[in-house]
N, C-alpha and C positions, 0 to 999 in steps of 0.2 A: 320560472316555469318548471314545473315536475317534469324529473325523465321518464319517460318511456318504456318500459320491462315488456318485452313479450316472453310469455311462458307457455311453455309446450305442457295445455291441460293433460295430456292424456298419455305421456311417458311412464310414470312410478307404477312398481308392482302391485299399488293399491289406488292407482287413477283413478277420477278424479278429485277426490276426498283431499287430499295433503299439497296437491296445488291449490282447487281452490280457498281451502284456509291458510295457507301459505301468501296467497296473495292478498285477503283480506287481512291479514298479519302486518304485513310491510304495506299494504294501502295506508295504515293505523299508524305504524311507527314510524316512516322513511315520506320522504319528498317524492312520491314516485306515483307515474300511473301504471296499472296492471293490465296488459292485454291476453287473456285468457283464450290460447290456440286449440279448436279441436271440434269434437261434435259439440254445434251449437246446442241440438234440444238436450242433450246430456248433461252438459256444462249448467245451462239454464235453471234446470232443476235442481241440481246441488248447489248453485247460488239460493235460491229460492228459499233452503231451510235456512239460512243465517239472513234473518229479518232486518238488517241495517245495507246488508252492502248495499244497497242502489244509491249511498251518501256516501259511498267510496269511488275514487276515481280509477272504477273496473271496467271493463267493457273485455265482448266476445265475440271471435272470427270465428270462423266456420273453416273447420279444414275435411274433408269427408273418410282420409285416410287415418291410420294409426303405423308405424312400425313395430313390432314386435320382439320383445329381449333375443328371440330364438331364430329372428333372422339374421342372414348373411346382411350383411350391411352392403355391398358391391350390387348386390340384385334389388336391395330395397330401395337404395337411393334412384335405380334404374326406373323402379314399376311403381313407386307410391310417388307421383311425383306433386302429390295434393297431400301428403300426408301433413301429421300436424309440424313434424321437422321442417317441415320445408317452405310451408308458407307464412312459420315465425320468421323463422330464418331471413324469409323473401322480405320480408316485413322489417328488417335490421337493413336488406342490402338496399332495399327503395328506401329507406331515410323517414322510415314510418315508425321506428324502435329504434333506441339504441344501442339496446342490448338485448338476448335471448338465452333464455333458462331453461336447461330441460333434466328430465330423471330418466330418460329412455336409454335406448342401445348405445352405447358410446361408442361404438364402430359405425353405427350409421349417423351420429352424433359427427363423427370426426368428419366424415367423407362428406355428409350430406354442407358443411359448412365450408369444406372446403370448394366445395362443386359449387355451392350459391355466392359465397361472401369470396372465393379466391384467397390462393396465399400474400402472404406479405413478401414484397420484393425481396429474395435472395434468399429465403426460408423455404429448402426442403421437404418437410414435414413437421406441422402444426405439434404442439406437445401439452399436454395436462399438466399442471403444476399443482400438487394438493400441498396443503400447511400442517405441518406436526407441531405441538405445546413441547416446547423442554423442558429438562429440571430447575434452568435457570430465569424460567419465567418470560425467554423472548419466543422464538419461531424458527424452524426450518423448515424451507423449501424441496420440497422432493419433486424433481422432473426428469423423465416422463411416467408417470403412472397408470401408462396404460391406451395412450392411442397408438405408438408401436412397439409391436410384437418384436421385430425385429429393424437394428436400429445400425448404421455406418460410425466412425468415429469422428464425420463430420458432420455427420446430425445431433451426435451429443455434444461439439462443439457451438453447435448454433444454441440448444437445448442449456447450454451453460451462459452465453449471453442474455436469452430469453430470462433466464430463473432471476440472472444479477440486476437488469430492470425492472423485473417484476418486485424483487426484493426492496429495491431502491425507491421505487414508486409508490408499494401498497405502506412499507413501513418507515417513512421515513419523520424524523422528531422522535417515533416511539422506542426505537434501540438505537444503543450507541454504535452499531455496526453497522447502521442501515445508509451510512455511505460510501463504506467500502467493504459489500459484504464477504465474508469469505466462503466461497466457492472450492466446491470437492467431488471427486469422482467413488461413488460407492464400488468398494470393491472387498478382497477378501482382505487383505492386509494392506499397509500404509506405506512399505516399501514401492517405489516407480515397478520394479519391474514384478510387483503381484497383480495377480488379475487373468483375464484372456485378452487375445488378442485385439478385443474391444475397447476395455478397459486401457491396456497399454496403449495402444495409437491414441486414442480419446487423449488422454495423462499430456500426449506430446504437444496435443495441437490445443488442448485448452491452455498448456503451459505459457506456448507463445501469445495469448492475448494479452491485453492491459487491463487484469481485473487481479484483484485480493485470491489469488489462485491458492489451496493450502494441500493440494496432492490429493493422495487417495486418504479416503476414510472409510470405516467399518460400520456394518449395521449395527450393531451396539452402538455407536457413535448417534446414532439416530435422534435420539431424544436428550442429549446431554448439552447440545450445543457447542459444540465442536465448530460447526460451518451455520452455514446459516443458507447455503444451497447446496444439494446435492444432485449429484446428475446421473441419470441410469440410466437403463433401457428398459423401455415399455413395461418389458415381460417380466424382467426383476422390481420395477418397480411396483407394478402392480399386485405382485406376492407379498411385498414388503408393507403395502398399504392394507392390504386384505389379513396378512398376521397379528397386525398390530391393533386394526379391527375387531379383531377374536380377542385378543387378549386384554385389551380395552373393558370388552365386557365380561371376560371370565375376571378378572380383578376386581372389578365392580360387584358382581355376585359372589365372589369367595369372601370378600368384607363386608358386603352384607349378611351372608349367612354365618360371619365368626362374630359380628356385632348381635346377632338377635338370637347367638346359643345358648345364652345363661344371662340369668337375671342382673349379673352383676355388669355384664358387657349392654344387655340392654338398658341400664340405667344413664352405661357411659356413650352408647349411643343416642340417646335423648337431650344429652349434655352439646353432644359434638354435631349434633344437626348440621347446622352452620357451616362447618367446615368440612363436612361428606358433601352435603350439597354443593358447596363450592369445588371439588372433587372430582364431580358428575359432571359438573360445566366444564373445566379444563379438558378434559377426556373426550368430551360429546363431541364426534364429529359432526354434528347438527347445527353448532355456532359456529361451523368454519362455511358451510352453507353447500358449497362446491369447487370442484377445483377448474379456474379458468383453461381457455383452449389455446395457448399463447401460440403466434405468427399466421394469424387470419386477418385478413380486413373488417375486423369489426369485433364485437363480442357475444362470448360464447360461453357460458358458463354450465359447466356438466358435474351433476350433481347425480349421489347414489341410485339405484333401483329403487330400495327401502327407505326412500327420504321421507321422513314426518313432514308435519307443516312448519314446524321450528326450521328445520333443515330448508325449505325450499324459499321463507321465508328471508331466511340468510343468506340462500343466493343470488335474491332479488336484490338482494343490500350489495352484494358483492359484484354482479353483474352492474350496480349505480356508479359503485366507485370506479368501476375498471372504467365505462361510458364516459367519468368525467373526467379521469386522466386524459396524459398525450402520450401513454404506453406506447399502443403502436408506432406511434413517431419514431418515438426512441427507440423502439427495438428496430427498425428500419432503419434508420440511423447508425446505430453499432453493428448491424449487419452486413450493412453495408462499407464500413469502416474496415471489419476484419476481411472481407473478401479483398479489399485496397490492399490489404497489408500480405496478405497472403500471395497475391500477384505482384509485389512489388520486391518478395522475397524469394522468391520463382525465379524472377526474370532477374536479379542483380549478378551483375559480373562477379566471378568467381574471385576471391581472394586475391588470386595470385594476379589474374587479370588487372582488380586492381591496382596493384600495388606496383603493378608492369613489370619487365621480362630483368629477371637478375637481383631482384630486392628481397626475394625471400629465398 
């Protein structure tokens, strides 16, 4: 049986165009059927120019609302309660989809999923986990990139169990690390006591877990492969993803305009096709699809404003895999685990108690 994707038609800065080829895209390549959220007659009609879908396993709800990039997500999730967010979303928590994709607001992304699907037992705030290419050919994990703004040092401890599952789950046979990944808190220096006040508490409490913990690491460390999860907050994380974004494609246009300056560089880019192209793929955050919503009951995968159809295509793919893991499970399970450990280390008699009166 094909999984079930519902996709939020009418999220991206250029809706509906890029979902729905997007979804005729993974209709094509993946085991999957596409439930295409949003205004029907609109949808209807941009199905209509691509002359084969109706031998695609697509189909389309009717949602009468839209969210807005420019709303407050607290008010939207309040007053659009038909929007196309929410009755993909409804469509995952009724066991109608197993997963949901969207390109819309990620503030009313985050709220709207957690208000429909609920959190996962012991999970304070839900986190985005996006994927970077390294030099060395595997993946890091960056969480949170951007559902909080502002974040406790026991929500980046949860945020550091979520990332080590996730790591476990999506890549494992593919890197030799991917079963005890190692685990790091982005800061300014590698020293325990660099950072803010976030950063240090955070440093303490991820230390006491049972994971491949490797201390703080630096954003240069980003792309080298140093960790293989890094743990942030929201707000840095999401600078961190949007820089590297930019400069992503300034690299890309500054070697293209030094390959096509002179005849001799032009010949040697006609040579090296192959390998710029290949290039453009590693870089493209489009083949990473989106970055899942980790610690909700169900899945949620949140994908750019600007997503092409490659891009949303990819998150159809991504939202399948996460559907057919027991992610969830396991992160409920380890989270459960560390709140055990943490009240078990709370409540233990003091040393000296121990040891009884005159032994130490």
């Amino acid at each position: 049986m094909p999984t079930i994707i519902a996709v939020d038609a009418m999220g991206s800065d250029r809706a509906p165009r890029p979902e729905v080829e997007g979804a005729i895209l993974a209709a094509r390549h993946y085991d999957v059927e596409v439930v295409l959220v949003g205004k029907e007659e609109v949808l209807r009609t941009e199905l209509e120019s691509h002359r084969f879908w109706r031998r695609l396993p697509i189909s389309v709800v009717n949602a009468r609302d839209v969210i807005g990039m420019q709303e407050k997500a607290a008010q939207a999730v309040r007053n659009k309660r038909e929007s196309s967010m929410h009755v993909g979303l409804r469509l995952v928590r009724d066991g109608k989809a197993a997963g949901f994709v969207t390109a819309g607001n990620t503030g009313a992304a985050m709220a709207t999923a957690k208000r429909v699907l609920g959190a996962i037992p012991g999970v304070d705030r839900p986190a985005l986990a996006a994927v970077f290419p390294t030099a060395q050919g595997t993946a890091t994990i960056l969480i949170d990139v951007g559902a909080n703004v502002d974040s406790k040092p026991q929500n980046l401890q949860q945020f550091a169990i979520m990332g080590d599952v996730y790591f476990r789950t999506i890549f494992a046979g593919r890197f030799p690390t991917a079963e005890h990944p190692r685990v790091g808190v982005l800061s300014i220096g590698e020293e325990e006591s660099k950072g803010n006040d976030l950063t240090r508490e955070a440093y303490k409490l991820i230390k006491e877990l049972p994971m491949n913990f490797v201390g703080n690491v630096e954003g240069r460390d980003l792309y080298n492969g140093k960790a293989d999860v890094l743990v942030c907050d929201g707000f840095v994380g999401n600078v961190a993803l949007k820089i590297s974004e930019g400069m992503v494609e300034t690299v890309r246009f500054l070697l293209k305009q030094s390959l096509q300056a002179t005849i001799t560089s032009q010949v040697g880019f006609l040579l090296s096709r192959r390998a710029f192209a290949d290039f453009k793929k590693r870089l493209d955050y489009s083949e990473y699809g989106g970055a899942p919503l980790l610690g909700i009951k169900g899945v949620c995968i949140v994908s750019h404003g600007s997503s092409n159809a490659n891009a949303i295509k990819n998150a159809i793919r991504v939202a399948m895999e996460y559907a057919n893991s027991k992610l969830n499970h396991t992160i409920e399970e380890r989270i459960a685990q560390a709140s055990r450990n943490l009240n078990h280390h709370t409540s233990e008699p003091s040393e000296a108690g121990a040891l009884g009166p005159g032994l130490i």
